[in-house]
C-alpha positions as CSV (number, residue, x, y, z in Angstrom):
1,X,12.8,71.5,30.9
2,X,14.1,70.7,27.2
3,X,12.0,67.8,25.5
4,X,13.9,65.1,24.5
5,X,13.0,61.9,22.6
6,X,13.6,58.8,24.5
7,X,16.0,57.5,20.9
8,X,18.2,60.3,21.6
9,X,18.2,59.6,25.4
10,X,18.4,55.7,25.9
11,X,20.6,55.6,22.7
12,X,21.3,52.0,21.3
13,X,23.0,53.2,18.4
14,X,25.8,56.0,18.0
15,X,27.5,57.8,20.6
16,X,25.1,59.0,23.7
17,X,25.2,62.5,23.7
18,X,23.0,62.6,27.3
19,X,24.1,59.2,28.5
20,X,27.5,58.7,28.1
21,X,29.3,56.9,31.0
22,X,32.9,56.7,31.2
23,X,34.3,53.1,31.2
24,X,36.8,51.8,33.6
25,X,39.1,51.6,30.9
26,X,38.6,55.5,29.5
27,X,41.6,57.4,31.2
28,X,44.2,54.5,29.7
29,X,42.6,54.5,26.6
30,X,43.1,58.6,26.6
31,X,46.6,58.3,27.5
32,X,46.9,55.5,24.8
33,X,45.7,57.9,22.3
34,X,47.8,60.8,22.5
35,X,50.8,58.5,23.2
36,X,52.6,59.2,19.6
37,X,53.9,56.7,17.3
38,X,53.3,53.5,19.7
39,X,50.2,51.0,18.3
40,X,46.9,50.5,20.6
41,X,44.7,47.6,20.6
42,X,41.6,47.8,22.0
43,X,39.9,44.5,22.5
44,X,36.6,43.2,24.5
45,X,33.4,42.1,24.1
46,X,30.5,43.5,21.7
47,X,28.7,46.3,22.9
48,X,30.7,47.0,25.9
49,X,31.2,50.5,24.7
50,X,34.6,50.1,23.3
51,X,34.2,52.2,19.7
52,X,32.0,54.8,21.5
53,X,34.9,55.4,24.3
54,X,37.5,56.4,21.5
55,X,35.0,58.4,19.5
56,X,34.1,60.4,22.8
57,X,37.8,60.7,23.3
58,X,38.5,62.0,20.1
59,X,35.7,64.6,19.9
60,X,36.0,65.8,23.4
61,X,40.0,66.7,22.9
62,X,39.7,67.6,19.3
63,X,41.7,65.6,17.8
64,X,41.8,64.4,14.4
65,X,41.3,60.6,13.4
66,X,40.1,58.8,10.4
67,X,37.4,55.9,11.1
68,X,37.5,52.8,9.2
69,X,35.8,49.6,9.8
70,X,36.7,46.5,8.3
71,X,33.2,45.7,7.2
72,X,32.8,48.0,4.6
73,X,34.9,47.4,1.2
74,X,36.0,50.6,0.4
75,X,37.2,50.8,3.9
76,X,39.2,47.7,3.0
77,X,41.1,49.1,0.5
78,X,41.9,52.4,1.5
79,X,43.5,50.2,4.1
80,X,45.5,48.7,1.3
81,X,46.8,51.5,0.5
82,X,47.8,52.7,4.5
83,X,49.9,49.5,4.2
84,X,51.4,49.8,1.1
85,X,52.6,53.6,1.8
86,X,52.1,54.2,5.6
87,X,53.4,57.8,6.1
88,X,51.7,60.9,7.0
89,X,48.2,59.2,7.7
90,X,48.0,60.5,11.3
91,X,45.5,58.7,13.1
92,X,44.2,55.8,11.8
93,X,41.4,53.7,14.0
94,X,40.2,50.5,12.6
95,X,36.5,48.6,14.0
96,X,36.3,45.0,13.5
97,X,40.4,44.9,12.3
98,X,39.8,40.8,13.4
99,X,37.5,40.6,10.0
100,X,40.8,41.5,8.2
101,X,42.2,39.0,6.2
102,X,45.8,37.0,7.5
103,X,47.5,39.0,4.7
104,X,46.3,42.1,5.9
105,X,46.9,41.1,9.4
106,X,50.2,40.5,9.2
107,X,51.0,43.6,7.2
108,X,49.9,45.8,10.2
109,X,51.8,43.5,12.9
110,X,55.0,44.4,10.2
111,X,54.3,48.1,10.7
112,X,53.2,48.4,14.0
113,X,56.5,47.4,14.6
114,X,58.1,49.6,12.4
115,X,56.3,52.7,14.0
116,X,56.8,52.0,17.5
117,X,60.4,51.5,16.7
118,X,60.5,55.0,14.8
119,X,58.5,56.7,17.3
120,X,56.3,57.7,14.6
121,X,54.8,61.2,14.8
122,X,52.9,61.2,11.5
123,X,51.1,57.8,12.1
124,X,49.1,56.4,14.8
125,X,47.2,53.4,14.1
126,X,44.5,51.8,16.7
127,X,43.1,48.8,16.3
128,X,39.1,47.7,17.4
129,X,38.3,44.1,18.3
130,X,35.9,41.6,19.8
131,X,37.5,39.8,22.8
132,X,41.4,38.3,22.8
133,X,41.1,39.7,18.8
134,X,45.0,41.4,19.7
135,X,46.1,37.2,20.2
136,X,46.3,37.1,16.4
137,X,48.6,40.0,15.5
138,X,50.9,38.9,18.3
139,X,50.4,35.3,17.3
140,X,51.6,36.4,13.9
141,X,54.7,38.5,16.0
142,X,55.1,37.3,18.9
143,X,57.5,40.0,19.4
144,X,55.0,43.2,18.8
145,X,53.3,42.3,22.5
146,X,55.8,44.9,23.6
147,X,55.8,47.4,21.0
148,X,52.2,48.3,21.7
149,X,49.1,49.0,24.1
150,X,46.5,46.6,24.5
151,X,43.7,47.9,26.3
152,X,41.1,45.1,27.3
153,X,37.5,46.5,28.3
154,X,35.8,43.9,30.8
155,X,32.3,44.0,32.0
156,X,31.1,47.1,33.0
157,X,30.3,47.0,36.9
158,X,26.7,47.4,37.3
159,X,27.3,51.0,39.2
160,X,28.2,52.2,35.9
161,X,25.4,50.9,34.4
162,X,22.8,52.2,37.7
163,X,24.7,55.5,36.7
164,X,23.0,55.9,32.6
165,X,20.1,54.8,33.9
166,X,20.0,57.7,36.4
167,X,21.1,59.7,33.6
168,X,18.2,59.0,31.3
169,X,16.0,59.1,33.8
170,X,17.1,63.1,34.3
171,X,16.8,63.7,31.3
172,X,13.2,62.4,30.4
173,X,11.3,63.1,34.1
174,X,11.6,60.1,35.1
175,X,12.1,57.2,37.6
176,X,12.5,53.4,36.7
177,X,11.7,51.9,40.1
178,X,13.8,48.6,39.8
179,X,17.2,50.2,38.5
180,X,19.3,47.9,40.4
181,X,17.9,45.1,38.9
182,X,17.8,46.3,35.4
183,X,21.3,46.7,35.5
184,X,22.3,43.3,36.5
185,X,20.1,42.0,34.0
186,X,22.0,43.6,31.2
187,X,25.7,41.6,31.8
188,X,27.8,44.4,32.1
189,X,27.1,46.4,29.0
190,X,26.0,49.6,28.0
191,X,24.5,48.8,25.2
192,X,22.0,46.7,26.3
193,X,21.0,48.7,29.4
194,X,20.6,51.2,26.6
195,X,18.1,48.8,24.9
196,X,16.4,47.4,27.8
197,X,15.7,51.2,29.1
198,X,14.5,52.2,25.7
199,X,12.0,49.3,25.7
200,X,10.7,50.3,29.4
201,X,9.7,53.5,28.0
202,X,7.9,52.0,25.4
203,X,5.6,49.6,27.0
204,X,5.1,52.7,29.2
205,X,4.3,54.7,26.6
206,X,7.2,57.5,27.2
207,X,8.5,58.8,24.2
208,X,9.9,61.8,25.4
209,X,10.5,64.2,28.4
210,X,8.2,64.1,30.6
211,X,6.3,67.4,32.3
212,X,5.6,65.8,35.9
213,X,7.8,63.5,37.0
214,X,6.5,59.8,36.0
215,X,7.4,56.9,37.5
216,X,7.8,53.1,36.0
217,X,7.0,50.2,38.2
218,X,7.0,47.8,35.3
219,X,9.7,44.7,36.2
220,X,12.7,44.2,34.3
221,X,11.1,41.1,33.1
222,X,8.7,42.5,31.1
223,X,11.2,44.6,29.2
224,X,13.3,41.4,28.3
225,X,10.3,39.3,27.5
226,X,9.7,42.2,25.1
227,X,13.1,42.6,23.5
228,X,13.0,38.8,23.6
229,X,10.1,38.8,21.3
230,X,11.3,41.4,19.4
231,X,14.7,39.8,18.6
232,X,13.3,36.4,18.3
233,X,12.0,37.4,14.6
234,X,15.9,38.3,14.0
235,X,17.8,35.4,15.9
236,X,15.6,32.4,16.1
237,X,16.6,31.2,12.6
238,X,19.9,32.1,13.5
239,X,20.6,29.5,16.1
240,X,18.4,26.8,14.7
241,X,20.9,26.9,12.0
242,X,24.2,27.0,13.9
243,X,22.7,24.4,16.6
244,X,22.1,21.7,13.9
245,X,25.1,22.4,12.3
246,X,26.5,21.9,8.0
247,X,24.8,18.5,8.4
248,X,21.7,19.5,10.0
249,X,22.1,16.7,12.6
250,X,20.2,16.5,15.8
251,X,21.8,13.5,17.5
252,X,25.1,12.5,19.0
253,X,27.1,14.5,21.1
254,X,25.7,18.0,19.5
255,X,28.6,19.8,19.5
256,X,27.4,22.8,17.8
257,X,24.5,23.0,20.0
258,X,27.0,22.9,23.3
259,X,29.0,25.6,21.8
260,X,25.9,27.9,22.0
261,X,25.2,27.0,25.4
262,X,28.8,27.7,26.8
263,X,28.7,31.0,24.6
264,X,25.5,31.9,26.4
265,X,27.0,31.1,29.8
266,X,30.3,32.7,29.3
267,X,31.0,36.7,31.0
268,X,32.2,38.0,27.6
269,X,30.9,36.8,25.0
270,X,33.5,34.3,23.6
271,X,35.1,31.2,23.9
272,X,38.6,29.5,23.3
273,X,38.8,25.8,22.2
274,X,41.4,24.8,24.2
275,X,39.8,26.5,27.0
276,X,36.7,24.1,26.2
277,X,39.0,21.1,26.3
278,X,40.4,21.6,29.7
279,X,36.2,22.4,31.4
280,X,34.5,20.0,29.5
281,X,36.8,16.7,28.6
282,X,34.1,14.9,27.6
283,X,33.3,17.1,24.3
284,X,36.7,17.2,23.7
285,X,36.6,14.9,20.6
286,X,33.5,16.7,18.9
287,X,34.5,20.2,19.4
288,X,38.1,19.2,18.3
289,X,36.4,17.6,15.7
290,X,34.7,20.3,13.7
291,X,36.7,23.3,15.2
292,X,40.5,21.5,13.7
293,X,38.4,20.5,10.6
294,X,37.2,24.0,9.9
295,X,33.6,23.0,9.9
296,X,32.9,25.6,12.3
297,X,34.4,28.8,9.9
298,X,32.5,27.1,7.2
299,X,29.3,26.9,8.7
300,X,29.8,30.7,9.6
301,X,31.2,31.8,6.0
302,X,28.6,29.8,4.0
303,X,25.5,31.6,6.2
304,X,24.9,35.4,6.2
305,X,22.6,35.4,9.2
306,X,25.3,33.4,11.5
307,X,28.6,35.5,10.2
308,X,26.1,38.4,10.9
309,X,27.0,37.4,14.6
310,X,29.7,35.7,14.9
311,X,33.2,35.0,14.6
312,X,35.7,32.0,14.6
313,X,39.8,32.9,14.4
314,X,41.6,29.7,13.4
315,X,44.8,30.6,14.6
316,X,43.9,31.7,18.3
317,X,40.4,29.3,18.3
318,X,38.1,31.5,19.6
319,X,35.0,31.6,18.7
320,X,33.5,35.5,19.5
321,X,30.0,37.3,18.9
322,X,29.9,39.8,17.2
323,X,26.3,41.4,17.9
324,X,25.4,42.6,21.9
325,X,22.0,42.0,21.1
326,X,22.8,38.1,20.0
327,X,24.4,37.5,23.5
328,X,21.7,39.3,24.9
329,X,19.1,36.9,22.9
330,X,21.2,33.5,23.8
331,X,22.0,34.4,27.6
332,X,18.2,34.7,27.8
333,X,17.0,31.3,25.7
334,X,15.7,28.9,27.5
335,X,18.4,25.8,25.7
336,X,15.8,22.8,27.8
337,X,13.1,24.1,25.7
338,X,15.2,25.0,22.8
339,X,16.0,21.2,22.9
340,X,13.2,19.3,23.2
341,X,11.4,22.1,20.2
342,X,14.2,21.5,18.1
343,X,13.8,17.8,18.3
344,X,17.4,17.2,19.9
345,X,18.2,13.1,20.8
346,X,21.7,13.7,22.7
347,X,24.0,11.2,23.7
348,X,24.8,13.1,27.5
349,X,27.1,9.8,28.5
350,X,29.4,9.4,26.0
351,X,32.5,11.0,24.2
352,X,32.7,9.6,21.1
353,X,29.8,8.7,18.7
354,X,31.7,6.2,17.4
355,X,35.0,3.8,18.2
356,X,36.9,1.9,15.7
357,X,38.1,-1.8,16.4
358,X,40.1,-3.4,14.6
359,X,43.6,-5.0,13.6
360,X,46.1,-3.5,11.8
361,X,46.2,-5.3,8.9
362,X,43.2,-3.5,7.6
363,X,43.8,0.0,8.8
364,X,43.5,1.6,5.2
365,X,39.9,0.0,4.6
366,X,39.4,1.6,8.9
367,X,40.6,4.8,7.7
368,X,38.4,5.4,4.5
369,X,35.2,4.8,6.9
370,X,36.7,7.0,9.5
371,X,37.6,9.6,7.0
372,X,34.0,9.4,5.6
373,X,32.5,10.2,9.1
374,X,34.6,12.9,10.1
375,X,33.4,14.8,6.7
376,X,30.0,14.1,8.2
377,X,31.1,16.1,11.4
378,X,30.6,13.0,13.4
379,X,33.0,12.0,16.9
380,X,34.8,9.3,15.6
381,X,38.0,7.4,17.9
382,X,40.6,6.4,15.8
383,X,44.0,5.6,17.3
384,X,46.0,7.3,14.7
385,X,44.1,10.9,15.6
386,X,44.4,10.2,18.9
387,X,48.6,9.7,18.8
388,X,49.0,12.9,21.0
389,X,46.8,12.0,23.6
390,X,48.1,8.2,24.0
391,X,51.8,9.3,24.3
392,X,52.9,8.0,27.8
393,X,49.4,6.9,29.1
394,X,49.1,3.6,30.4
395,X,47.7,1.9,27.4
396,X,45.0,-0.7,29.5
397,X,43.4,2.1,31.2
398,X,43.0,4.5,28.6
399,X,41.0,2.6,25.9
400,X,39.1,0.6,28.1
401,X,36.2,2.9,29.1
402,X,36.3,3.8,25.4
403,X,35.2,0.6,24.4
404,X,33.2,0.2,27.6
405,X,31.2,3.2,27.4
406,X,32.5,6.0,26.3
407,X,31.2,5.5,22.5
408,X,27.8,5.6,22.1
409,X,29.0,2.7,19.0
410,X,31.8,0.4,19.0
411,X,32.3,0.0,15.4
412,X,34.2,-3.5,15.2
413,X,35.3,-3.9,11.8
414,X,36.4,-7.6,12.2
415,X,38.7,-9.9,9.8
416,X,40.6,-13.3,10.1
417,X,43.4,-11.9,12.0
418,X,41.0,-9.7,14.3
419,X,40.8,-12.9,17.2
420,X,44.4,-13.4,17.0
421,X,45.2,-9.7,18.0
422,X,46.6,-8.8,21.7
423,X,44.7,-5.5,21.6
424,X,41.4,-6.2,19.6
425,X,41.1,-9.0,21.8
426,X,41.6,-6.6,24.9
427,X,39.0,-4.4,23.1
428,X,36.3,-6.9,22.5
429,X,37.1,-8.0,26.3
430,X,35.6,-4.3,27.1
431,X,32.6,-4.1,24.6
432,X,31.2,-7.6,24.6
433,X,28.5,-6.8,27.1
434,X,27.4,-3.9,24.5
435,X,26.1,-6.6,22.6
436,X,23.0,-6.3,24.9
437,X,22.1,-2.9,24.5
438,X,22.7,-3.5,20.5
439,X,25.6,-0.7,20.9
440,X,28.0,-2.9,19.2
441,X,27.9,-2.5,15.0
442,X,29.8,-5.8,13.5
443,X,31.3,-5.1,9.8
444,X,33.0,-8.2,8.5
445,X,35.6,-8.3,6.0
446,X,35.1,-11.5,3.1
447,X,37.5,-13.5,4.7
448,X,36.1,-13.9,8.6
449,X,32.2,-15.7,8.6
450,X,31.3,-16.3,12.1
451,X,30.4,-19.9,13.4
452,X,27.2,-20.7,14.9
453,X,28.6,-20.4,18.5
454,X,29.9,-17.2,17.6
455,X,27.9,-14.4,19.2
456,X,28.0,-12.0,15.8
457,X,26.0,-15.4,14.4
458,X,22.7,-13.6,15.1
459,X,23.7,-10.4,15.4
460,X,23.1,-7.9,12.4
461,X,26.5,-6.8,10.4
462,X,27.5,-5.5,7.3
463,X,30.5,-6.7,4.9
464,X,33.3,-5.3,2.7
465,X,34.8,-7.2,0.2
466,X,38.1,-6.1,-0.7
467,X,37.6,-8.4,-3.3
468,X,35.8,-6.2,-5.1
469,X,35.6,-2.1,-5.8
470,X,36.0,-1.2,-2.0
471,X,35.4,2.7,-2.1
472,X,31.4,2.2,-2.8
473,X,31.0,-0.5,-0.1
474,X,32.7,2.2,2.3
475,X,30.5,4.9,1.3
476,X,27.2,2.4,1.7
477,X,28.5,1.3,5.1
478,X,29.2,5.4,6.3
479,X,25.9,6.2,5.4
480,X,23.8,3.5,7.3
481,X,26.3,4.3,10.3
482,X,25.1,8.2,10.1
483,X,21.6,6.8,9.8
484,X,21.9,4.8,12.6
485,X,23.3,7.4,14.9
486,X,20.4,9.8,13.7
487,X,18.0,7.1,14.4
């Protein structure tokens, strides 16, 4: 029997030369390939094997195709240069094309048009992405949906997965007792069956082809508590970054931390906002928050380790990884623990961290505090953001739970014409038995000064005189607010 080495066998890099399994989605993606002229997309999760399917394809029917990725600069510009004269460049596949810039982007959704309407026989172009990464080309042109191939690669069924196993296993002698369970333990993909058999062999000390046939009894278990280990040295800092978020907060709602959570219990690795919205209505306003602020790409762009990983598209919202072995690491965190190590204080009944009351009269002095908390990546309600949602609700039963108890703060910024006021009269109706649980934050304007029967007489508040230089006194106030939600 030929000795092999186990990196060559259970190969977590590169294309498998002895474990290669065809993917559902291999004959379409042949067909797709030698289909002339017509643009492919080929889109799915991170380590699913899309990249390796099309290099196999190519090799096996010698054909001829230039590799880019997006991620290396040169690559970038040679790119450039397909765009700006596009003829004669036979096959041209692109990795990671969703790392392109918008510019770019929209240059190929211009000329995969043009092509598929020449019936190009010169140039060819195929397109790699993470999961949905073809919504931004046809976002761009909505009429290019039908001008190409978009091949999606799902979840590989865990017979396909049984099958490398039994492959490797061939190849080196040997016979992993709990294959079944391995498989389903590596969510569909081939990469990290690849990884997990590799690390099997390890603890087992196999290296290579074995001259008796050996068997390993050792549970699946053990081979993720060792890759766990192992990629905790690599990850860990990763999402104790992304979980606290720019502001490095640990209260509130947590958005940042949630968004992990739902990544780690999604089938593909990624998430859409709007998706988000419609499962989990209460998070509505703190994902909207930082995802429609951008807070979320700049958190990624401003951290290497985190836009190691992953990926946020602004125009489509989704929110992708980038690295099988991340989803491998977050799927198997234990978030409870995660929690309570990290120090997290999370408001679990809420919506909002904070709801403004107020009357209208003094909306522009409401608007510079509310402005100051959203830069803080705080859940703020504000009527004016919340136009949209109010259109054609009845008016009594939609902000009274928000007052009630849907904020974890009723922020009631109160002047002389706030008792006179149909609605912040109907508002104070709903929070005033917040005043017990101290959940109610009073900020007076110069000319309101409570009486002595007045139930903000003994409460604590702070003022703004608009009187006086008014930006300052906002600042002050936004700061003790984000204090006091931390606190």
């Amino acid at each position: 029997m030929k000795k092999l080495f186990i990196e060559d066998v259970y190969c977590d890099s590169g294309v498998p030369k002895y474990t290669y399994i065809e993917p559902n989605e291999h004959v379409k993606t042949k067909v797709a390939l030698r289909s002339k002229g017509r643009g492919v997309i080929v889109e799915g999760p991170s380590g699913i094997g899309k990249t390796t399917c099309i290099k196999k394809i190519i090799a096996d029917n010698n054909m001829s195709a230039e590799f880019l990725s997006a991620r290396i600069q040169a690559d970038i510009e040679y790119i450039k240069l397909i765009l700006s004269s596009p003829r004669n460049c036979g096959i041209v596949i692109i990795d990671d094309f969703h790392l392109l810039s918008d510019e770019i982007k929209h240059g190929f959704s211009d000329l995969l048009k043009v092509l598929a309407d020449e019936s190009s026989e010169d140039t060819k172009l195929v397109l790699i992405g993470i999961n949905k990464a073809g919504e931004c080309l046809v976002q761009l042109a909505p009429d290019l949906n039908n001008r190409i191939d978009t091949i999606r690669f799902e979840a590989n069924p865990t017979e396909k997965l049984i099958e490398l196993i039994s492959k490797g296993e061939d190849a080196l002698n040997i016979r992993i007792e709990k294959k079944k369970e391995l498989a389903e333990r590596a969510f569909g993909s081939f990469h990290v069956i690849q990884m997990l058999c590799k690390a099997l062999c390890i603890i087992n000390s196999i290296t290579e082809t074995q001259e008796t046939c050996t068997s390993i009894k050792t549970l699946p278990d053990d081979a993720i508590s060792n890759k766990m280990q192992e990629l905790g040295r690599v990850f860990n800092s990763t999402i104790k970054e992304f979980a606290v978020g720019n502001r490095n907060r640990r209260g509130g709602l947590a958005p940042y931390l949630r968004i992990l959570e739902w990544l780690a219990e999604s089938s593909n690795g990624a998430i859409q906002m709007d998706d988000i919205y419609i499962l989990h209505p209460k998070y509505k306003a703190s994902i909207s928050q930082i995802a429609d602020k951008g807070y979320i790409t700049r958190l990624i762009q401003n951290n290497e380790r985190i836009s190691k990983v992953l990926y946020y598209d602004v125009a489509s919202k989704i929110l992708a990884i980038e690295d099988p072995k991340f989803l491998f690491y977050i799927k198997n965190t234990n978030w409870a623990l995660f929690e309570k190590e990290m120090g997290f204080k999370i408001s679990e009944h809420t919506q909002y961290d904070f709801a403004m009351s107020f009357a209208g009269e003094k909306r522009k002095y409401v608007e510079m505090l509310v402005n100051k908390l959203v830069a803080s990546e705080v859940s703020v309600f504000y009527d004016k953001n919340a136009a949209v949602d109010i259109l054609g609700q009845d008016l009594d039963k939609y902000f009274a739970p928000i007052y009630a108890a849907d904020a974890k703060y009723v922020v009631a910024m109160i002047d002389s014409n706030y008792p006179m006021k149909v609605w912040t009269v109907f508002e104070s109706q709903n929070y005033k038995e917040r005043f017990g649980e101290n959940s109610v934050i009073p900020i007076l304007f110069e000319d309101f000064t409570p009486s002595p029967m007045d139930i903000l007489y003994n409460k604590g508040y702070e003022r703004i005189d608009t009187t006086k230089e008014v930006e300052p006194q906002i600042e002050r106030i936004a700061t003790l607010l984000i204090k006091k939600l931390e606190h």
